[in-house]
N, C-alpha and C positions, 0 to 999 in steps of 0.2 A: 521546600526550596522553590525560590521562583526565579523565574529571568523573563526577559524582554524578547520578542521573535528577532532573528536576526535584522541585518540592515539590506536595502537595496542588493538584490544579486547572490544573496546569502545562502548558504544549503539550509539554512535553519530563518528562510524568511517565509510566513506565512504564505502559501500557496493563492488564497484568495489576494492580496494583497499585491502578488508579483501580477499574476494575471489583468488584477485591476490598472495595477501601473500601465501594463504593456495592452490594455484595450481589447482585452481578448474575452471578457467576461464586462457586465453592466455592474455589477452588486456582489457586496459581499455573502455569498451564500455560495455554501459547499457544494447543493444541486446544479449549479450550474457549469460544473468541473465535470470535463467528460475525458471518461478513461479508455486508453486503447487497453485490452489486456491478453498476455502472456504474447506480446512481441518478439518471441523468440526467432524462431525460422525467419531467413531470408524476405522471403517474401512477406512475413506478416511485418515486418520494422519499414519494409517499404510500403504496404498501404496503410501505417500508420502512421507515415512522414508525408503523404499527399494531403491536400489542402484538405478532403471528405473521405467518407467513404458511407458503404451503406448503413443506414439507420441514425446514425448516430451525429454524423457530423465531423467538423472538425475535431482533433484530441489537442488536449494541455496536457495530460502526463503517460507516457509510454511506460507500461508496467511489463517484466520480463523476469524469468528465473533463470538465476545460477546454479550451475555445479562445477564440481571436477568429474571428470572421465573416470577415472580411477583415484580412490581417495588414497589408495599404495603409494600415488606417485607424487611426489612432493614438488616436482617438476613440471606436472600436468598444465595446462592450460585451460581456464577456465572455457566454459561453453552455456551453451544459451538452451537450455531443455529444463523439463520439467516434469521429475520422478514420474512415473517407474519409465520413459523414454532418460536414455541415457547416449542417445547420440543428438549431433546438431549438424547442419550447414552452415552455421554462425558458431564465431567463436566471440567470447566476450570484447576483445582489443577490436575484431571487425565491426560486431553491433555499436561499439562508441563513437567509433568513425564514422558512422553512416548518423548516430543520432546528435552529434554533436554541430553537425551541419544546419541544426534546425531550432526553432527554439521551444521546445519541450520540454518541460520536468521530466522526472528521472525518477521510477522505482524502482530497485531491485530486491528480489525473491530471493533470498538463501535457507538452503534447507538443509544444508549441512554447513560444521564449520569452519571444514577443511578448504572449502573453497572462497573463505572469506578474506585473508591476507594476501592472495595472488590476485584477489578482484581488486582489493583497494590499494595496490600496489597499480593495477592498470589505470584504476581511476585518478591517482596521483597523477601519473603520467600527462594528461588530458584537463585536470582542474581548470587551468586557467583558462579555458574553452569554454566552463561549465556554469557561466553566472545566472544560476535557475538552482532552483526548487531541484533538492538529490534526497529523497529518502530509501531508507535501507531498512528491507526488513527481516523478518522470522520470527517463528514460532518458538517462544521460548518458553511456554509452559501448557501441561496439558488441560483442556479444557473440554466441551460435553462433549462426551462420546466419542473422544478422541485417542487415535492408538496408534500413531503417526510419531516418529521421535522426535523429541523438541532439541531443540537447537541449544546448548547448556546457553545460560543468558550472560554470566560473568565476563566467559573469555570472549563473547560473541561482541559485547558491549566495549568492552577494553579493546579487545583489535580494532576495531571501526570508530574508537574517538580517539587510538594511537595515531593515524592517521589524520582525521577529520575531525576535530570536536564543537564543531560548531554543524554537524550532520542533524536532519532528522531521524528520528528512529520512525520504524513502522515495527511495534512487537506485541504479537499473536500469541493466541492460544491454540493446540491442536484441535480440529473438532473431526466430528462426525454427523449424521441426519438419515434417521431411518425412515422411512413411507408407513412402516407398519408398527409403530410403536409412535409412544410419547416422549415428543424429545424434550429433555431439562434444558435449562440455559444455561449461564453462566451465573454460577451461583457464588454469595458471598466470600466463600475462601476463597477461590481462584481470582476477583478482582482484588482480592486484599492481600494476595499474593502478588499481584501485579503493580498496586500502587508500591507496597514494599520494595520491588525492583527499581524502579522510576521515580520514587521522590528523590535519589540524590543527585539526577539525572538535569542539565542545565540547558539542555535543549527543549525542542518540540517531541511530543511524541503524540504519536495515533495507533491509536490503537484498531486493528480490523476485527470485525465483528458478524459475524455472520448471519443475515438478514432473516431467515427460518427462527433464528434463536434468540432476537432480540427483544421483540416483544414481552416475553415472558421472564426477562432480566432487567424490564426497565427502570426498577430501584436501582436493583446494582449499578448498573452503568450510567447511570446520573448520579449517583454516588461517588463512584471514580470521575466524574470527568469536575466535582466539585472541589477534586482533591488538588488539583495545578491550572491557572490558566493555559498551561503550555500543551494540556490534553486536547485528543481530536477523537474521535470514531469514522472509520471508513466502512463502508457498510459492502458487502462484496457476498456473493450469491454461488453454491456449488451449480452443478449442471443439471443435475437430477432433483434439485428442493422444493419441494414446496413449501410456499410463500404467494401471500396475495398484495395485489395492489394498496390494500385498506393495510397492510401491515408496515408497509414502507411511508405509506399516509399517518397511520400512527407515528412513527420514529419520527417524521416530521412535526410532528403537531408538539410532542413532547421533550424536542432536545431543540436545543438553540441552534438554527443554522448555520451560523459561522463553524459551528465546530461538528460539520456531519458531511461526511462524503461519500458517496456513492458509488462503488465501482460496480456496475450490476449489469447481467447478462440482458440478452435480448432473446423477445420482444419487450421482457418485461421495462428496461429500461428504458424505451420511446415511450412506450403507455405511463408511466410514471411522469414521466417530462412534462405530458401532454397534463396530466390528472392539476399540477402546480402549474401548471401553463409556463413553462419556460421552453420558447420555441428554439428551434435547433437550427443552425444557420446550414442546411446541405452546401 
């Protein structure tokens, strides 16, 4: 099944495409999308709403995770952390208000499900505040090395287009990355489990892909992305991985850049910048 990106303002309008509208990027290429990420805490949403900050530059999409406090509590109030921390100085209705003031794309992390219909219950609230780029994501099936619970995909998808259905999705595989072993990638089943999820799916979706792992999946994953124009891959890096510059050079040489995003730690991500020469406005 296929569809068109949303229109002007849309949660489901190509992210290159808003940016290019609103002069914040030259070209349509994914590299040139620079991500704040895990915006959670107070102060991390406030230096990701200042014009720079270090290394990096300006941000187009503020990425941040959700939970509940307690998944007991049905009452709970979403918050802004990111497992196994389970407290926050931000609560999710606070982080909107402070991001809605700006104009920024919208990621949000969910890693359980419990905290998904009180999130898009606050996000309703605020919509019409929100004519930008909202993608929503999780992990909804297990992928290499991964022992993290996934997120069930069914009712994950259902709640979040009972609401929105013109949203993009962002849906993950669990992984893992060991120093001391060989890590597999993302092997045939698990993408053919994925397009299976998402072919009846009428939006956008991207898929996040973990940079250490991609290399050595690059059939598979140009396979999936041959499957919908409406496919992306975000390319996003644990903290302890390794991964070389020559490998995120590869992912570039091999996927088409409209459709490959970067959400990548630093240093590695100014050296990457520098290696395609896309200069970074401090």
């Amino acid at each position: 099944m296929t569809a068109t990106a949303g229109g002007p303002g849309s949660w489901s309008e190509n992210i290159l495409e808003y940016f290019l509208r609103n002069n914040q990027i030259t070209t349509e290429d994914g590299a040139q999308i620079i991500w704040y990420h895990a915006a959670n805490h107070k102060m991390q949403v406030n230096e990701a709403l200042r014009n720079s900050f270090m290394w990096t530059g300006t941000a187009h999409m503020i990425e941040a995770d959700v939970i509940l406090p307690s998944e007991r509590s049905e009452h709970g109030q979403p918050i802004m952390a990111h497992p196994p921390e389970i407290n926050s100085d931000n609560t999710l209705q606070e982080w909107l208000a402070e991001v809605i003031k700006s104009n920024k794309g919208i990621k949000l992390d969910f890693k359980s499900l419990a905290a998904v219909e009180p999130s898009m219950m606050l996000l309703e609230n605020v919509k019409r505040y929100l004519k930008r780029p909202v993608w929503i994501n999780a992990d909804v099936l297990p992928g290499p090395n991964g022992n993290s619970r996934v997120v069930d995909a069914k009712p994950f998808i259902d709640t979040v287009t009972s609401f929105f259905p013109d949203v993009t999705f962002s849906l993950g595989w669990t992984t893992g990355w060991h120093p001391e072993k060989v890590n597999e990638g993302y092997s045939w089943t698990m993408v053919k489990e994925m397009e299976y999820i998402c072919n009846e799916l009428n939006q956008p979706v991207t898929f996040p892909v973990r940079a250490a792992l991609v290399r050595q999946s690059c059939s598979q994953l140009l396979w999936l992305l041959k499957q919908s124009h409406r496919y992306s891959l975000t390319i996003w890096t644990g903290k302890n991985d390794s991964y070389s510059i020559e490998d995120l050079l590869f992912i570039r040489d091999h996927f088409d850049k409209k459709r490959v995003f970067y959400d990548i730690l630093e240093p590695q991500n100014h050296e990457f910048k520098q290696a395609i020469g896309i200069k970074i406005n401090l």
